[in-house]
N, C-alpha and C positions, 0 to 999 in steps of 0.2 A: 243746388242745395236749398230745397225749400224752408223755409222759415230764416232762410239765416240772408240770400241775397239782397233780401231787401233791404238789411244793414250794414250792406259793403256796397250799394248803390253809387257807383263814380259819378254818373249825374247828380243827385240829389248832394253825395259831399261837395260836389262844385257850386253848387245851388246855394249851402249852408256857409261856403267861403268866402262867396262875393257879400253874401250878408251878415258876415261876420264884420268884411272890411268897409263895408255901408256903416253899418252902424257904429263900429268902432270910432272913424274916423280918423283922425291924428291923433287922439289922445293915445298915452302910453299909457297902458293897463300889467299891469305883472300879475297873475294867476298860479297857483301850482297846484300839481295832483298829488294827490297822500296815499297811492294806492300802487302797489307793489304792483302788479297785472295792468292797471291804468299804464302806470311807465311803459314797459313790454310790448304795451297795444300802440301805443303813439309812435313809438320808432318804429315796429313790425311793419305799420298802414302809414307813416310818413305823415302824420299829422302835422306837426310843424310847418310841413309844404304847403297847408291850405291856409294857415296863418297870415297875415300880414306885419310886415317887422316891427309895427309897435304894440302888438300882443304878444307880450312873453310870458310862453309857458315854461315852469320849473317842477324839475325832479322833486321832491322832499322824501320824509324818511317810512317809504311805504310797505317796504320790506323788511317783515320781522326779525328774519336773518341777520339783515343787514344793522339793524341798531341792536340787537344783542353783542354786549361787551366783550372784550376778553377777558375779564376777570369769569364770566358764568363759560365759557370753552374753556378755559385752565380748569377749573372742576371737575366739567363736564370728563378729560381726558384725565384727572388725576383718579377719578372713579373709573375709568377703562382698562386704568392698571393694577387691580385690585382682581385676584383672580375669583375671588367669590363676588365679583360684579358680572354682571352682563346688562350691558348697555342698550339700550333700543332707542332710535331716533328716527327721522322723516330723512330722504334722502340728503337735502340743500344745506345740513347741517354736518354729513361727512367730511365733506373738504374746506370748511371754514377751518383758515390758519387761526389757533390762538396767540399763546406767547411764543411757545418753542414746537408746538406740535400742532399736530388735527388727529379726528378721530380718524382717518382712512389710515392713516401712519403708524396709529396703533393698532390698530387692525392689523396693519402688515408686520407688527411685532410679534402676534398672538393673544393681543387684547380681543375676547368676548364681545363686540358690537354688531350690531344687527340692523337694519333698517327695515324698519314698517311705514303701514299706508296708515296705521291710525291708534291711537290709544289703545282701542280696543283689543290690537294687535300684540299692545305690550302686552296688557293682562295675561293674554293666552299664555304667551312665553312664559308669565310668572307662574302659570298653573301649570304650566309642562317643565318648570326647571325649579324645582322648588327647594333645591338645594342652592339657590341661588338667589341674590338680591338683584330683584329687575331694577332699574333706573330707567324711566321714560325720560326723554325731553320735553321738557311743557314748553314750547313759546309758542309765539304767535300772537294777534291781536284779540281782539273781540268774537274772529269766527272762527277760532279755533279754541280757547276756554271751554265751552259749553263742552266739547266731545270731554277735555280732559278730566272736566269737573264729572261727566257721566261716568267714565273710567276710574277716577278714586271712588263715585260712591259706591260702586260692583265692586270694587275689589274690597270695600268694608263692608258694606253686607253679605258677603259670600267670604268672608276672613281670609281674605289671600294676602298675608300678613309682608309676604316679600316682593311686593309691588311696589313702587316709592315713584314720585315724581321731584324729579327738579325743577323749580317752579320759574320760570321765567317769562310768564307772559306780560303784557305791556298796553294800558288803555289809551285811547287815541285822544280824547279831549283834553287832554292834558299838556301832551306833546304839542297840540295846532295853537294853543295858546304860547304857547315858546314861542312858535313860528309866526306869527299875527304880530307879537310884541317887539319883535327883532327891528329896529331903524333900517341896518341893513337892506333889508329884503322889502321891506313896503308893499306886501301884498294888500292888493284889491278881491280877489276869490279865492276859492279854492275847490276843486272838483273833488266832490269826498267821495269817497270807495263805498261800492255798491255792495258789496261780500259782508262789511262791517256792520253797514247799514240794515242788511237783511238781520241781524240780530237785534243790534241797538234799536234801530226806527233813529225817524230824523230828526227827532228831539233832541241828541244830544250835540246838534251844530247851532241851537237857536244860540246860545249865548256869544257865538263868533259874528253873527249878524246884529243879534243887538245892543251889545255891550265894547264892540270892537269894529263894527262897519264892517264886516267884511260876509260880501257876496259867498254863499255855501247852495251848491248844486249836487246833490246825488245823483252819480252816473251809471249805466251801462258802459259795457267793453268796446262795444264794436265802432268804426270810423263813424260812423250816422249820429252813433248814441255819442259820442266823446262832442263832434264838431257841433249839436244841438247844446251841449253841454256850454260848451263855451260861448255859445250865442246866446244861451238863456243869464250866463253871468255878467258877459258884457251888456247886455240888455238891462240887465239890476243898475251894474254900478253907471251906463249911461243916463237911465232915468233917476237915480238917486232915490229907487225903492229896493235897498238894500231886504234879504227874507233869503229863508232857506227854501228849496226848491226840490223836486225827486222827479225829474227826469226819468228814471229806471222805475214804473211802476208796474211796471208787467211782472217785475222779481220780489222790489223789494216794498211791501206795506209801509205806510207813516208810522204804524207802531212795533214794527219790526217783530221780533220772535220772544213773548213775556215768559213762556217758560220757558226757554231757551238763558233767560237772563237770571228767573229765581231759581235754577241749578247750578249757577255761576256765582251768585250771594252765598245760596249756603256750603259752598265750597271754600268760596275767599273771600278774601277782602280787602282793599286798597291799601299800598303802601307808598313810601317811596322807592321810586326804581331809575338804576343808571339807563341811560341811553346813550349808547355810542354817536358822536359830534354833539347833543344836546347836553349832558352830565345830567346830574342826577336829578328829576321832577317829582314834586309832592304828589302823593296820590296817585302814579304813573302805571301804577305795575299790582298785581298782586299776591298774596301770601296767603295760606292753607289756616283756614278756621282752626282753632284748638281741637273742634272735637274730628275731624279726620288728621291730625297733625302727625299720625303715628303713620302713615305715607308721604311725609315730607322728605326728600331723600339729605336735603341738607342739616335735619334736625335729629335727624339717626345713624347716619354713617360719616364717619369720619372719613377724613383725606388731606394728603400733604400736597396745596395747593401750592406751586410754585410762582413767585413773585412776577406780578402781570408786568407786562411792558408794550408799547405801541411798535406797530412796523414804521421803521423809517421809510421816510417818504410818500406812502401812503396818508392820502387827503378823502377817505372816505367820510370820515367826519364833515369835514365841511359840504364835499356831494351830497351830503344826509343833508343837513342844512336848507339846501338849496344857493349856496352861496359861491360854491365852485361847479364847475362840470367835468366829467371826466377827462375831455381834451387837455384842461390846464392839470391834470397830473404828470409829474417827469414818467411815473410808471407803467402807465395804459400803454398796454397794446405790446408793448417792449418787452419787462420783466414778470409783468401782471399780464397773464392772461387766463382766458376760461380753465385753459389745463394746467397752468400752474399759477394760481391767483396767492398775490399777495393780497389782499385786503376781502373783508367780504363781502364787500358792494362789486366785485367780480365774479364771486362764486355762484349767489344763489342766482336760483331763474329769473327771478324779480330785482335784481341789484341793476341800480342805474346803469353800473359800469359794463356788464353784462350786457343789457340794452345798447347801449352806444357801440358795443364792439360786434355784436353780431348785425345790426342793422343799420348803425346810425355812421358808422366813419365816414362812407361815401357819398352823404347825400346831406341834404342841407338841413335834413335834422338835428344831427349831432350839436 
């Protein structure tokens, strides 16, 4: 596999382990990665393994899926039952349980929902079913915005009037300052998500370096890129030259994608938004400008949303956190699993719990 061996090199990540545990030394360092695909890759390659036991790496809430609420999936499926709805969403959002249902469920009722690869994808639907009120699902972080804010302003410049998006996306600087501030957790770094970065630029981690000490490295996927990752923030916080870093620059630029960002302004614009295990963060999330707001799906179509409630015994929340792991759930593995997940941090591809269950039970990752 050219271009790609040389970042799954078992030598060189041995290389990168011993000088991990050189430099680290004894001190205990806690670290964690904020990036939904980051998690995925550490269990997949057994990253943990090259670690030494007083660098702990932690899950946080890196998976859109996975910190979207139940209160925005009770919506989501109270519009699925609406027969002049037809719903459209990314796959990893069919099988998140809400309060009493998911979208695959109502699907299997005769609910109208569809899965696409991309906003773009709603649109067409809206033009091929125009007897019908589309409903996209907006979430996602930073790199997914830009597609949906392109996909509102086509479907207003080209008047495809029954187009709507449910708006649930969720900005990242906001959330790592929860997680910086937390006693609990005492993080020393954070390995920040490469996909995010490639929009934002790495501007937007300076204030966790300088206003909060703590170590911020933008990373690549692969074992090479993650374990240089970790060696370049143990390296900050052992010299006490705490700075943001971009390891990943072969992808993602320091000033990451500006029109990418001023299609996302003039679309939205910060609110506050709930985070599942976080609650609710100033500035967190955003909300549809006045002047495209006639595609907001919650501010035109009505719906009998039925009263949210949490799954017993599910500890996703705190998994999001970083504060539990999925091991200390009574649910893993047992009553929660990929094919029949109670909680979301099981369903989506990027849900910790997910990661722990296809890669991590048997091996000293978990």
């Amino acid at each position: 596999m050219k271009h790609l061996d040389e970042y799954r090199n078992a030598e060189f990540c041995q290389d990168l382990s011993r000088e991990i545990a050189r430099v680290a030394g004894r001190r205990e360092i806690a670290l964690m990665e904020v990036c939904g695909t980051h998690t995925m890759a550490i269990f997949q390659h057994g990253i943990k393994d090259f670690l030494p036991p007083n660098v702990n790496l932690l899950s946080g809430p890196g998976c859109p899926v996975c910190v979207t609420p139940n209160a925005y999936l009770d919506r989501a499926v109270a519009y699925s039952r609406q027969d002049d709805v037809l719903l459209a969403t990314f796959g990893d959002m069919l099988r998140v349980p809400g309060s009493s249902s998911s979208l695959i469920e109502e699907r299997g009722r005769g609910a109208d929902v569809r899965m696409v690869y991309s906003p773009a994808d709603a649109l067409e639907l809206a033009k091929s079913y125009v007897h019908k009120k589309v409903v996209f699902l907006g979430i996602g972080f930073e790199t997914t915005s830009p597609s949906v804010a392109a996909a509102i302003v086509d479907a207003h410049e080209q008047g495809v009037k029954n187009f709507f998006v449910l708006v649930g996306h969720k900005i990242l600087p906001p959330a790592l300052k929860v997680l910086v501030d937390d006693d609990q957790l005492r993080l020393h770094g954070l390995i920040c998500p490469g996909h995010v970065s490639a929009i934002t630029g790495c501007g937007i981690y300076e204030f966790l370096a300088r206003d909060h000490g703590i170590a911020c490295v933008v990373s690549g996927f692969e074992p090479t890129d993650i374990l240089q990752s970790v060696l370049m923030l143990i390296t900050q916080i052992v010299q006490e030259h705490i700075r943001v870093q971009n390891q990943y620059r072969r992808v993602v630029p320091d000033e990451g994608n500006p029109r990418a960002r001023e299609l996302v302004e003039e679309v939205f614009q910060p609110k506050e938004s709930p985070w599942r295990g976080l609650g609710n963060i100033p500035d967190s999330g955003l909300v549809m400008r006045s002047s495209y707001m006639d595609h907001d799906a919650e501010a035109n179509i009505t719906a009998q949303v039925e009263r949210t409630v949490e799954h017993a015994g599910c500890i996703c929340g705190l998994i999001l956190r970083g504060l539990k792991t999925p091991r200390d759930c009574s649910l893993f593995a047992r009553s929660c699993t990929p094919e029949h997940p109670v909680g979301a941090c099981m369903v989506s591809s990027e849900g910790t719990c997910a990661a722990h269950f296809r890669y991590g039970r048997f091996s000293n990752s978990a």
